[in-house]
C-alpha positions, 0 to 999 in steps of 0.5 A: 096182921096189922093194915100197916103190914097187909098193904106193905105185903100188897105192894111188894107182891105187886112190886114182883109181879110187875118185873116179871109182865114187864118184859116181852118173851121176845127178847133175850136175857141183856149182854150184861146180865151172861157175864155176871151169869158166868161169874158163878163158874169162875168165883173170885175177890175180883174181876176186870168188870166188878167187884165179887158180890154179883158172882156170889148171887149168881153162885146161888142162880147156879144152884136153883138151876140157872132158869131165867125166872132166877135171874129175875127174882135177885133184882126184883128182890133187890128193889122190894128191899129198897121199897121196903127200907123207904117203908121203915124209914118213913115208920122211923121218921114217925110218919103216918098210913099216908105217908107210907102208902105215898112213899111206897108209890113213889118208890114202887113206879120209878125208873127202879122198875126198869133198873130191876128188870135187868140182873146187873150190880146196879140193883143191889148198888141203889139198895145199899145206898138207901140201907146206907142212909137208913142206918145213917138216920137210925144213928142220928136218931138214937145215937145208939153206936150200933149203927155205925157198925151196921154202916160199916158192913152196908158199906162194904157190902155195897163198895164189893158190889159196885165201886159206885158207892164211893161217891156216897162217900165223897158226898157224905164227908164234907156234909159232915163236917158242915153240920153238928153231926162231926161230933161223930169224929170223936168217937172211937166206935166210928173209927172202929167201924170204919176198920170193920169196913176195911177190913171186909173189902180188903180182900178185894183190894189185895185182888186189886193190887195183885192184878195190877189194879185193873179198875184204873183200866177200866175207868180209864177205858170207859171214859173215853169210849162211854162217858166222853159222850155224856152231856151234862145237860141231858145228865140233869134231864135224866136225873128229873125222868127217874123219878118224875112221879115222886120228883115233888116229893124229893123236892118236899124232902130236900126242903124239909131235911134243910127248913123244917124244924122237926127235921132240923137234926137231919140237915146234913142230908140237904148238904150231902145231896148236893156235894154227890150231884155235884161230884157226879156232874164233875166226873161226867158220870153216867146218870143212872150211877146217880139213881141210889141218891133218891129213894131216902128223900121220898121218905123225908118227902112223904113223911113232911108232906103228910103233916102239912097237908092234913088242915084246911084246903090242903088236905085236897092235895093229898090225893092228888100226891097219890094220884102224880106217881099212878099217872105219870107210871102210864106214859112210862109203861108204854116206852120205858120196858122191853114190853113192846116188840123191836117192830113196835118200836121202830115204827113209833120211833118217835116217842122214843127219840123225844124222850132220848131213848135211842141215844146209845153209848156212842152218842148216836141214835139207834132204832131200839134203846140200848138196852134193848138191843143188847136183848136180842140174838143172843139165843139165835148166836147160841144155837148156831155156835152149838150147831157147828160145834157139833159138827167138829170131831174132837170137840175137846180140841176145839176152842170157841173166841169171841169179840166180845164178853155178851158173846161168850156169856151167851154161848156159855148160858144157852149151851147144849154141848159144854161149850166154854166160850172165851173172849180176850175182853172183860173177865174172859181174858183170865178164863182161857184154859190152855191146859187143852191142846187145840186144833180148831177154832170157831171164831164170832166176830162182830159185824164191823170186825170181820172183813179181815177175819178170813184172810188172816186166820184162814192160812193157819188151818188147813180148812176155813168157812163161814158158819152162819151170822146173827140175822135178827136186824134189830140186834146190837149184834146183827150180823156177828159173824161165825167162822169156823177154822179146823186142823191148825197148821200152828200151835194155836196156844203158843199163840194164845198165850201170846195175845193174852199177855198183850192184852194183860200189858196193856191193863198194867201199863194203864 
C-alpha cells in the first residue's frame, strides 16, 4: 500500500467516524429519513415524493435489521464516494500528494458532513452530480466513447434518485454549445447513450404518467408553501456557507477551468457553472439543491493551486491552503450538527439565528433548526400510539391516521405491535389497505389541527377520547394530539375510499 492509498483510507475512515459523533443520542432519526424507511415496505417505479432509488437502499436497511447505525452508514457512504471521486479527479488531472490532501479537506469539512448526517436522497444527489462530472472530464480527457455510456447510466441513476438533477442537465446544454466540446454532437455514441438513459428512467416515467404525473403536484405544492419563502439574497449567502473552507479553492477552479492553459480544454465547466447557479436563482430553489455543483471545482481548484504555489514565496501559502478548511470546520462543529442538546440551543439562540439556522420553511424563526426539530418526538409519539393500540380489542380492526407522513413513518419504524400507520399525505395516500373492515380509529393530529377533531369524529363512534400528546416542547411536532375512536357507528371505509379519491383528484387536476 502506497502513501497515496494509506492517507485516502485515513480520510474515508475519519469521513465514517465523523457522521456517527456528529449527532447527539438525543435526538431521533428526522421526519424524512421514516418515510424513505417506509418505502422498503411499498417498493415501486414511483412514489408522490421521490423517484425509487432511495426505496431500494432501503430495501437493503430492511434486510441488515433496520437498526439506526444502517440508515446512517448509506449517506456516510455516499459522502465517502463523493470525496473519493474528488480524490480521482485530482489524480485524473495530474495533480500531486498535495493537491490531493487539499482537495480531500475541503471536501471532507463541509457542509456534506451535515447533509450526510440525514438519510434522504440528497446524498446520493450530490454523488451522482460529482460522478457526473467525473466522467464528463474522463471523456474530455481520452475521448474514449466509453464514457459517454458511463454518463448515461450516472445520470439515470442520479434522475430516479431526485429529479434535482435535471438542472445539471440544463446547465450542461448550452456550456456545450458554447465550447468546442459540441463536436460531441456528431457522434453517434452520444445519441446512443443518451437512448440508454432513457431507456433506464422510462420505467419511472410510464409510473408517472400512470399516475397522472404527480410530480407536477408536488412542485406545484412545494412552490407555494416552501419556496415562495426563499430569498435570493440568503440563496447566494447560503451557497458561499457550504463550503466556506474551500470557498478559494472553488474560486481558484472557476478561474483556472476559464484562464489557465493547462486547463483550457476544460472551459466549458466555467460556463455550465454559471448557466445552473443562474437557473437555480431563477427558479427560487432552495440552496442546498444547488451543493452537488461544487465538489469537482475543488478538484480543478487543488490541482491549480498546487502548480502555482510551489516557487518563490508562494509555496508559504500552502499550508495556509490546509489550514482554511480545519479552522473554520471549528465554528461549524460547534452550530451546524444536531450535537448539542435542544436546551444547548435555546439558550445560545443567538449564534444560531446570526448565521440564520433558525429560519424554517415558513420564513419565521424557531427555537431549533429545522432540521432538528424534526428530530424529536417521534420516539415519544411511537411509544404512546403502541400504548393505546394495545389497549383496543380487535386490533386487526383497528386503523391508525395520521396528519402527516413523519407521523406515520415514525409509528410504522418504532412499532412493537405491526402497526400500519397511514396518512392521507405524501406516499401514504397509496398505501391504505381497505381490504380490513374497520371499526376503531386512532387518530394523530397536529397541534394546530386539532380543536375540531373531537366534535366532528366523535359522533361516528360509539366511544371518543384523547389518548395522549407529544410533550417534548422543542419538537416540530409538540402537542400532536392522539385520539382514540372505538365501534364506528358508520362504514368507516366507505368513508375512507371517499377522502382518498378527494385527494387523488386533487393531484390529477393540478
Amino acid at each position: 500500500m502506497n502513501k497515496k492509498t494509506f492517507i485516502l483510507i485515513g480520510f474515508i475512515i475519519l469521513k465514517f467516524i465523523l457522521q456517527y459523533v456528529l449527532i447527539s443520542p438525543e435526538y431521533d432519526l428526522q421526519r424524512d429519513e421514516y418515510l424513505h424507511l417506509d418505502q422498503a415496505n411499498h417498493l415501486a417505479w414511483g412514489y408522490l415524493s421521490v423517484p425509487p432509488v432511495t426505496s431500494w437502499f432501503s430495501y437493503l436497511i430492511l434486510l441488515l435489521g433496520n437498526s439506526v447505525f444502517w440508515v446512517k452508514f448509506f449517506p456516510a457512504l455516499f459522502g465517502a464516494l463523493t470525496l473519493l471521486i474528488v480524490w480521482k479527479t485530482i489524480e485524473l488531472l495530474k495533480g500531486n500528494l498535495y493537491a490531493l490532501i487539499l482537495g480531500a479537506l475541503c471536501v471532507l469539512f463541509s457542509c456534506l458532513l451535515r447533509l450526510n448526517t440525514l438519510y434522504q436522497p440528497n446524498s446520493f444527489d450530490v454523488l451522482c452530480w460529482t460522478a457526473f462530472y467525473y466522467v464528463l472530464i474522463q471523456y474530455i480527457t481520452v475521448e474514449n466513447t466509453k464514457w459517454l455510456y458511463i454518463g448515461g447510466v450516472v445520470f439515470a441513476f442520479g434522475f430516479l434518485n431526485k429529479y434535482n438533477i435535471v438542472f445539471l442537465f440544463l446547465g450542461l446544454v448550452p456550456a456545450i454549445l458554447l465550447s468546442q466540446q459540441r463536436k460531441i454532437l456528431a457522434k453517434k455514441e452520444f445519441y446512443f447513450a443518451l437512448i440508454l438513459g432513457l431507456i433506464l428512467i422510462l420505467p419511472n416515467l410510464y409510473w408517472q404518467y400512470s399516475n397522472h404525473f404527480p410530480i407536477v403536484h408536488h412542485m406545484k405544492e412545494l412552490a407555494e408553501t416552501q419556496l415562495v419563502n426563499v430569498d435570493r439574497a440568503n440563496f447566494l449567502k447560503e451557497q458561499i456557507l457550504f463550503f466556506i473552507g474551500g470557498l478559494l479553492v472553488i474560486l481558484a477552479g472557476l478561474y483556472a477551468v476559464l484562464l489557465y492553459q493547462p486547463f483550457k480544454k476544460y472551459q466549458l465547466f466555467f460556463v455550465t457553472f454559471v448557466f445552473t447557479l443562474l437557473i437555480f436563482i431563477y427558479f427560487k430553489a432552495k440552496a442546498y439543491y444547488a451543493i452537488g455543483l461544487y465538489p469537482i471545482y475543488i478538484a480543478f481548484g487543488a490541482v491549480f493551486l498546487s502548480q502555482i504555489l510551489n516557487n518563490g514565496w508562494k509555496r508559504f501559502l500552502k499550508p495556509v491552503f490546509i489550514l482554511i478548511p480545519i479552522l473554520f470546520f471549528i465554528p461549524m462543529y460547534d452550530i451546524a450538527f444536531p450535537n448539542k442538546s435542544p436546551e444547548y440551543i435555546v439558550a445560545h439562540s443567538e449564534k444560531y439565528k446570526k448565521m440564520g439556522m433558525l429560519r424554517w420553511e415558513d420564513g419565521k424563526d424557531h427555537h431549533l433548526p429545522q432540521d432538528f426539530a424534526d428530530m424529536l418526538g417521534w420516539k415519544e409519539l411511537a411509544r404512546k400510539t403502541d400504548s393505546l393500540y394495545a389497549l383496543l380489542p380487535n386490533q386487526k380492526e383497528t386503523i391508525v391516521i395520521c396528519d402527516n407522513y413523519g407521523q406515520a413513518g415514525a409509528i410504522n419504524y418504532y412499532t412493537k405491535k405491526g402497526i400500519k400507520a397511514v396518512s392521507f399525505n405524501a406516499d401514504y395516500l397509496n398505501w391504505f389497505d381497505l381490504s380490513i373492515r374497520y371499526k376503531h380509529l386512532i387518530r394523530v393530529k397536529d397541534f394546530e389541527e386539532n380543536d375540531k377533531e373531537m366534535k366532528e369524529t366523535s359522533p361516528y363512534f360509539e366511544s371518543s377520547v384523547i389518548g395522549g400528546e407529544v410533550t417534548n416542547q422543542y419538537a416540530r411536532g409538540y402537542r400532536a394530539t392522539i385520539f382514540v375512536f372505538t365501534n364506528a357507528k358508520i362504514d368507516i371505509n366507505k368513508r375512507l375510499e371517499q377522502e382518498i379519491n378527494e385527494e387523488k383528484n386533487k393531484i390529477i387536476n393540478d
